[in-house]
Every structure is written in C-alpha cells, then in structure tokens.
C-alpha positions in Angstrom: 11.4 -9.6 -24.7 14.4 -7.3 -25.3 17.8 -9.1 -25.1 21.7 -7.9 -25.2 24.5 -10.6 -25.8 28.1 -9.4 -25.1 27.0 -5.6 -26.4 30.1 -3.3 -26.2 29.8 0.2 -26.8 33.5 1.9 -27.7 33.8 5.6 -28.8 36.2 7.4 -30.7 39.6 7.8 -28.7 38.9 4.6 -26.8 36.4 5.3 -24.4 34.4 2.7 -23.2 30.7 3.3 -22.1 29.2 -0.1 -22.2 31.6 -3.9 -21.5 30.2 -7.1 -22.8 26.6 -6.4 -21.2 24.5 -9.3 -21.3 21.0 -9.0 -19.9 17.5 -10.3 -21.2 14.6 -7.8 -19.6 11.7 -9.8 -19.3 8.4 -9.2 -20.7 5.7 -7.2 -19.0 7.8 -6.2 -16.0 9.4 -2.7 -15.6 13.4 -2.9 -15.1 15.0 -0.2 -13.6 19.0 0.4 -15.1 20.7 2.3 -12.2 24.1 3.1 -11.1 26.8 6.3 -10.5 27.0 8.8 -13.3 29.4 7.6 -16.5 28.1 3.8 -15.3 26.5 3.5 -19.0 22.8 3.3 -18.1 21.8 5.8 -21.0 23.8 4.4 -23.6 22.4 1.4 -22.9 18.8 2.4 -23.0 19.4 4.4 -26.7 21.1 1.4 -27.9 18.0 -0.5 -27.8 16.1 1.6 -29.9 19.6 2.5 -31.9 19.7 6.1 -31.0 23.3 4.7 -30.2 24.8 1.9 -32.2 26.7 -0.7 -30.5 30.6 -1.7 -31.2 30.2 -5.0 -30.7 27.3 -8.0 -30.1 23.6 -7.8 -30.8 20.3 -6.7 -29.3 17.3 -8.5 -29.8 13.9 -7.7 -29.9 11.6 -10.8 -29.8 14.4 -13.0 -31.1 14.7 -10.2 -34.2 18.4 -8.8 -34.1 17.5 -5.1 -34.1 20.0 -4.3 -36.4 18.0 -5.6 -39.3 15.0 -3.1 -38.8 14.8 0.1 -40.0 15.9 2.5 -37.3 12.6 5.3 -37.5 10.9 1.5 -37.4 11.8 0.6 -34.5 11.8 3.5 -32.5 7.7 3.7 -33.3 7.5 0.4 -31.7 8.9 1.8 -28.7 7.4 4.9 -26.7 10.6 7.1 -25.3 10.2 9.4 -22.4 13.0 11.9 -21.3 13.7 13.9 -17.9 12.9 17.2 -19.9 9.9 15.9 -21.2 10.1 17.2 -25.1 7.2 18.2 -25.9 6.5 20.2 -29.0 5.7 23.6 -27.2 3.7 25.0 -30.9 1.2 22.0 -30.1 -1.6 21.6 -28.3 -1.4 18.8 -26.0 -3.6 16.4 -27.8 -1.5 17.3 -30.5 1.4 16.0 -28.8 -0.1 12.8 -27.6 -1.2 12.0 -30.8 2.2 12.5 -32.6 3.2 8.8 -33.0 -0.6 7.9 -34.1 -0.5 10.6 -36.9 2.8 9.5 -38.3 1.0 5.7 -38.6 -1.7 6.9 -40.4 -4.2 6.2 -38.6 -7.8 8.2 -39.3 -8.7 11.1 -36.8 -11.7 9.3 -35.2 -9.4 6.4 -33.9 -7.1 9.1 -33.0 -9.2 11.0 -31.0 -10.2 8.2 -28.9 -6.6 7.6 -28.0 -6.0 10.5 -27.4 -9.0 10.6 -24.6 -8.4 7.0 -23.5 -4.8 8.1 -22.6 -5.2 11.6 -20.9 -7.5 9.7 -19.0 -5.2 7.1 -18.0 -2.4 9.7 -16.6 -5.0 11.5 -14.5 -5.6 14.3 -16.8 -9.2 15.6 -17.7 -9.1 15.6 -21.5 -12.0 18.6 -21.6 -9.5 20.6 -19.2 -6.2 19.8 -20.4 -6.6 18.8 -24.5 -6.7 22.2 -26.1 -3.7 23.4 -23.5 -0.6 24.1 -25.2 2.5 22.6 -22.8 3.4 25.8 -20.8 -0.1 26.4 -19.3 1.1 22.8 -17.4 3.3 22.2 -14.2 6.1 19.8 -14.4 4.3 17.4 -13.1 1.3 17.6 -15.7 4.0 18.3 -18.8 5.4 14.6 -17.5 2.4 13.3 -17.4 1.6 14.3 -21.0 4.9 12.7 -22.3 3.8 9.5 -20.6 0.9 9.5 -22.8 2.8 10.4 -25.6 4.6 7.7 -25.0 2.2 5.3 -25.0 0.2 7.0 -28.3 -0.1 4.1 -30.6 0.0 1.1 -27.8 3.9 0.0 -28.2 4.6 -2.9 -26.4 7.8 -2.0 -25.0 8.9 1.9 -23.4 11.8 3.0 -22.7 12.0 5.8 -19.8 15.2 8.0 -19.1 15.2 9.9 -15.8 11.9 10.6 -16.8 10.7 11.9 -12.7 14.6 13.6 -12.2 13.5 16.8 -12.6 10.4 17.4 -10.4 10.2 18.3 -6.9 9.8 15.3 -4.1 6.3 15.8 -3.9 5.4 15.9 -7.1 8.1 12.7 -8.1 6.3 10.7 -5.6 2.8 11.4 -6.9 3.8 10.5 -10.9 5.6 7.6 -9.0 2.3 6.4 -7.9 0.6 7.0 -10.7 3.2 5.2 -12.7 2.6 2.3 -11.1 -1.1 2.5 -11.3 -0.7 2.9 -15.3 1.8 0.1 -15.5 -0.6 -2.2 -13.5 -3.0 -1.7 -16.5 -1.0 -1.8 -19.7 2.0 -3.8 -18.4 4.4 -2.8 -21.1 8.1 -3.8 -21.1 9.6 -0.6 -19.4 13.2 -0.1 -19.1 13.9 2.8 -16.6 16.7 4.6 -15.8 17.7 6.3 -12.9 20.4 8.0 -10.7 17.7 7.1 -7.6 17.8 3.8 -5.8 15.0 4.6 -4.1 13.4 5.1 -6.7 14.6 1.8 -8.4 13.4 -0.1 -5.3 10.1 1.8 -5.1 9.0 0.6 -9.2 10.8 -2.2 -10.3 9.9 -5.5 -10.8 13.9 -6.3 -11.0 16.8 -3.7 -11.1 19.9 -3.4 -13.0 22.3 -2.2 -11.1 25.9 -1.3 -13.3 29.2 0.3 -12.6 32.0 1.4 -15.5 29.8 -0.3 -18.2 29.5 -3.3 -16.6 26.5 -5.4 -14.9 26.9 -5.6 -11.1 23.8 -7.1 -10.4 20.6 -8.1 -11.7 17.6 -9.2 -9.7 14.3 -8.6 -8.1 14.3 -5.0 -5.2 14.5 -8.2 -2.5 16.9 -10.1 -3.4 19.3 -7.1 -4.2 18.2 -5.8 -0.4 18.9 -9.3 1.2 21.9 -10.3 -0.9 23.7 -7.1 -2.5 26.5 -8.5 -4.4 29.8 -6.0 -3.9 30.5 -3.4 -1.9 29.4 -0.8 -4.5 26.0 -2.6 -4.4 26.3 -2.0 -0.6 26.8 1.6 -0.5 24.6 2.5 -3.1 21.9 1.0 -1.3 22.7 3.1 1.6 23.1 2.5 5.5 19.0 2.3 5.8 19.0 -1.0 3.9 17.4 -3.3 6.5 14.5 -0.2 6.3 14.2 -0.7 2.7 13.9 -4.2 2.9 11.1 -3.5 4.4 9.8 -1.4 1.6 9.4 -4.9 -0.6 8.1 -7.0 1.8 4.5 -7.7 2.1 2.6 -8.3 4.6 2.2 -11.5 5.2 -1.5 -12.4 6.2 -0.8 -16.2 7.0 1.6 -14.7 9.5 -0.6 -12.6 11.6 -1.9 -12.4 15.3 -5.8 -13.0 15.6 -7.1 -11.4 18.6 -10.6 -12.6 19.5 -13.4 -10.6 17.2 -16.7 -9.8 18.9 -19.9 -7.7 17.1 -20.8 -4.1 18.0 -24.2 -5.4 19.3 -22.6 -8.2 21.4 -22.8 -7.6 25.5 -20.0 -6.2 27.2 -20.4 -9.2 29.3 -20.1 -11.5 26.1 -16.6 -9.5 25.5 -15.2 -9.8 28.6 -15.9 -13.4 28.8 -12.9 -13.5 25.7 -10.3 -11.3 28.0 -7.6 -13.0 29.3 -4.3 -12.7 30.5 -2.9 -12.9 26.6 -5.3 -10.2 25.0 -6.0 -7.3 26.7 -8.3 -6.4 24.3 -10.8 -7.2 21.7 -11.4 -6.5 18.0 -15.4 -5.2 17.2 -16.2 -6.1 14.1 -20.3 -5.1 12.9 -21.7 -8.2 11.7 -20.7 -7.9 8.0 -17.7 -8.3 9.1 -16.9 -5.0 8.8 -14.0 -3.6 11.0 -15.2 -0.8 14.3 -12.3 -1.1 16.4 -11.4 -2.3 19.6 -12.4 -2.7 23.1 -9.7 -2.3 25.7 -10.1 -5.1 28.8 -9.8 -2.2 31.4 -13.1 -0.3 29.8 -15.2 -3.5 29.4 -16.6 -3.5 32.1 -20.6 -2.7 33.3 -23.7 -3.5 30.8 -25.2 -2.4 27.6 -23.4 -3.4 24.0 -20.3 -3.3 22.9 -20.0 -0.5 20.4 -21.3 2.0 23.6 -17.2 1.4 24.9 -15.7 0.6 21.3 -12.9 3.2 20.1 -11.5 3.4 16.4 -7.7 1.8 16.1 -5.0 3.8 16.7 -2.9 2.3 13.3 -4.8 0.8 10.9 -3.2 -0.5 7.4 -4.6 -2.5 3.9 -3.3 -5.4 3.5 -1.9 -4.7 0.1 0.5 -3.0 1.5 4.2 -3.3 2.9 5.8 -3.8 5.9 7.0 -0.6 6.1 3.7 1.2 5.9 3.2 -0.6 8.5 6.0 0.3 10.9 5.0 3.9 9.6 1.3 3.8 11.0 2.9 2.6 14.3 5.3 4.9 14.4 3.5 7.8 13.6 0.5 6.5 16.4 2.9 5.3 18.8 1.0 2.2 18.8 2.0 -1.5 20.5 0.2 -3.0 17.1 -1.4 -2.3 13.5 -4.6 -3.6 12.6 -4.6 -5.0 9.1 -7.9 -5.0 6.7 -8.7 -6.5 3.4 -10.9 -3.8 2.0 -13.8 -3.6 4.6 -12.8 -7.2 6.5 -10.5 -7.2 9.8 -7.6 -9.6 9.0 -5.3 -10.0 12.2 -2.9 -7.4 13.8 0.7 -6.8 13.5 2.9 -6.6 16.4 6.6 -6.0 16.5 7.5 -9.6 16.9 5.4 -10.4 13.3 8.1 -7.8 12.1 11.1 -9.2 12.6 9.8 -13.0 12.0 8.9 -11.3 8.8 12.3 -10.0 8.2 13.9 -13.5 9.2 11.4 -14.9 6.4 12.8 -13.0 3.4 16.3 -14.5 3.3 15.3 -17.7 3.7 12.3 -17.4 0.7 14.6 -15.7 -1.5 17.0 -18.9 -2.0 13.9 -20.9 -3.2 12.2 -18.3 -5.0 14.5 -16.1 -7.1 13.2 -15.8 -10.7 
C-alpha cells in the first residue's frame, strides 16, 4: 500500500504543483491519476519513488515513510514506465528487460528465465524479438518491451506515466487490452497517469481525478460516472457520460429475459407448442447446452427438426462483458435483442428495457457498495 498525508510540493519562486494531497492507493488495484495539464499528476507519481522530493508531509510505502530509504532503493522496488519508452537503443532487447535483474545481482540462468517469462507475458515471441535491438520494433512493440522492463525483477508496485500517449488509436487500444490481461495476472499496485479519461475509465480499478494540485475526486470508474463531484469532474467526463456509464457496468445475468430453449433435434411441432403471444421466438440450444440460435414463430411451421429452420443470432455477446458491448452488437446488427453466453452455455437475452433497468440499478448499488 502506497500512502500520501498532506504532501505539498512548492518550487522555487512559489509555484505550487501539488496542495496537501492525501490519498492511500490500495493494494493490487491499478489507480489512474488524471486531470488538465499543470493539475500535478506527474509530480505526484515521481514523488513516490523521490524522483521529486516533497515540500511538506510524507509518503508511505507499507507504513515505511519513504524518506528513510535510500532513493536508487526504492526506485528498484518500483518498475517505471514513460510515454517515450526509454529504452537503451545500444541494447538488445533482452538486454533491456533484464536491466533491473542485472543491477540485483542475480545469476544469468535466473535471468534468462525472466527474461522469457516476461516477453511472453507482453505478447512478444522471445526467439523473434530477444536479440532485436529497440529500433527493429514499432511503437507498439518498444511499449511493450518497457512494460517488461518494468516488471524485470517482480516489483510489487509500478508506476506508469502516459505510458500509451504516444501511439496511434489502434495500437493504444490493443496495449490497452493487453494491459489489462497482464495486470489480471501479476496484480501489481499500478499508479497510472493520464491526460485520457477514457482511458482512465477503460483500466482503473478507481481514478484520481485532480485539478491545480488538488484532489477532486477519488473513487471507483462508476461511482465517478454516476456521482461526479464538481463541474470540472462533469466536463471532463464529457457530454457522452450516461454512454460511459455503460462502459462499467456489467451485465447483469440475474437480470435477464429467458426465452423458452428447445434442442436442435427437438420437432418443429415440439417448438411451436412453446410460441406464444410473448415470445415470438425460440432459443435452440444442442443438447450440451451448447447455443445454435433461434427459431423465429413465423418459420416454425411444417415437420422435421428444429435445427432444419434454426438461424445463427443476429447479436451475440459473453457474458463477461459490459453493457455497452452490448448496445454495440445491437447497434451494429440492428437487432430488437442480444443473446448473452457464458463460454459455450446460452444465458438469457438482453432487450432494451434490461438496459435501462440496468442503468436505474447502478445509482442505487453505488450508495451501498462504494469501497
């Protein structure tokens, strides 16, 4: 656990980047510290690992005021990742991702397997990419090493500084992905910065949100959504809030429709028997379970088995994911309904009304449920 009490940080001539911040980031979860330019974000990240000293009050690293460890200490405790990446262009790239280990002393086999375990675990074939040197990479694969860098001798806590800023959309959103992937298995204590609320919604377990060196509000991508605190909170999250309150909320399986299920070999007659004037149509399922798609009430009629009229779904969705994947697929389908699965089982269907009953939940859960 990281923790700031009342930290000020006051430069020559007066200027003030950081006010009194107190803020405890929890362990295990990745915080994302975002705001306008000049709101003191930065300073605040490289005053954790005293790239920056503070003016006033402490910082804390598991209770230990970090001002009683020695600076080059600390900072190999923590892996650091920058916008421009930093990697040392005369090295090969298992070079580079070994750079913390090496300083640590530890012996070249151990090395070597972290090296491997960790260009594994950024989606990087070590035979391909470990005798590369950094400018035979993209941006995207160059960020990728400096995650691995980063996490070269297993530190418990990283600290990441517009680390996606400079990489195209496409690109961002794939190292997005894969961040979260990483962070699912390591789960360090990451403390994130970014200009991007988007961004901040998209990764972080809670979000930081300062202005003029002060904390405007810290809490989890929901609550901020539901409940944003000032009007700066308001217009950095942007006219499309309600659609990124979708982005956080999940879908709900307790909460959705269950049309009737027949199997594939079932009779047509055995389907139609389940029509009515509330379901129009049917969901076909094999008899593992296993999801075919559906049978519409105006083609169920003659003989033979079901699966001879069956037709895939139109929208379709895991049920890992959000509400707003979900309005996506029936968008993009111009579907009525989205069919959610759990791996290879049907689940239920989602129909606009589940969406706003959804939406109508989240207040009301927050006010019980805020960490």
């Amino acid at each position: 656990m990281i923790r700031l009490e009342r930290v000020t940080k006051r430069y020559p001539g007066g200027q003030v980047a950081v006010r009194e911040l107190t803020i405890e980031f929890h362990t295990g979860q990745l915080t994302m510290l975002v705001g306008p330019s000049g709101c003191g974000k930065t300073t605040t990240l490289k005053m954790i690992n005293r790239l920056i000293e503070p003016t006033e009050g402490r910082i804390f690293h598991d209770d230990q005021d970090v001002t009683h460890i020695d600076p080059v200490a600390l900072r190999l405790r923590m892996g650091y990742v920058i916008q421009n990446v930093g990697l040392f262009p005369h090295l090969s790239i298992a070079d580079n991702v070994a750079t913390v280990p090496r300083l640590l002393g530890w012996d070249k086999r151990r090395i070597q397997q972290r090296v491997t375990e960790l260009l594994e675990l950024v989606g990087l074939d070590p035979k391909q990419f470990a005798r590369r040197y950094p400018h035979q990479l993209s941006g995207g694969q160059r960020q990728r090493v400096g995650v691995a860098r980063a996490l070269g001798a297993d530190p418990p806590i990283l600290l990441m500084d517009e680390p996606f800023g400079a990489i195209d959309r496409i690109a961002r959103e794939r190292l997005q992905n894969e961040f979260l992937r990483i962070q699912r298995e390591v789960r360090k204590t990451v403390i994130f910065v970014t200009h991007d609320i988007d961004e901040a919604i998209k990764l972080g377990d809670r979000i930081a949100i300062m202005n003029v060196g002060r904390l405007e509000q810290y809490d989890t991508p929901a609550a901020i959504l539901a409940k944003p605190a000032s009007d700066l909170v308001i217009d950095l999250l942007g006219p499309d809030r309600g659609l990124k309150r979708l982005s956080v909320t999940p879908i709900d399986l307790n909460a959705l429709e269950r049309p009737p299920v027949v199997h594939s070999d079932d009779s047509l007659a055995d389907a139609r028997r389940l029509l009515d004037s509330q379901w129009k149509r049917v969901i076909v399922v094999d008899r593992n379970g296993k999801p075919v798609g559906e049978l519409i009430k105006d083609e169920a009629d003659g003989d033979g088995p079901v699966a001879d009229r069956a037709r895939p779904f139109d929208a379709i969705v895991g049920a890992d994911r959000t509400l707003y994947d979900a309005f996506s697929q029936m968008l993009i389908h111009q579907a009525t309904w989205v069919a959610v699965v759990d791996g290879d089982q049907f689940r239920g269907v989602l129909t606009p009304e589940s969406f706003v009953a959804a939406i109508q939940r989240v207040p009301a859960e927050l006010e019980g449920a805020r960490p």
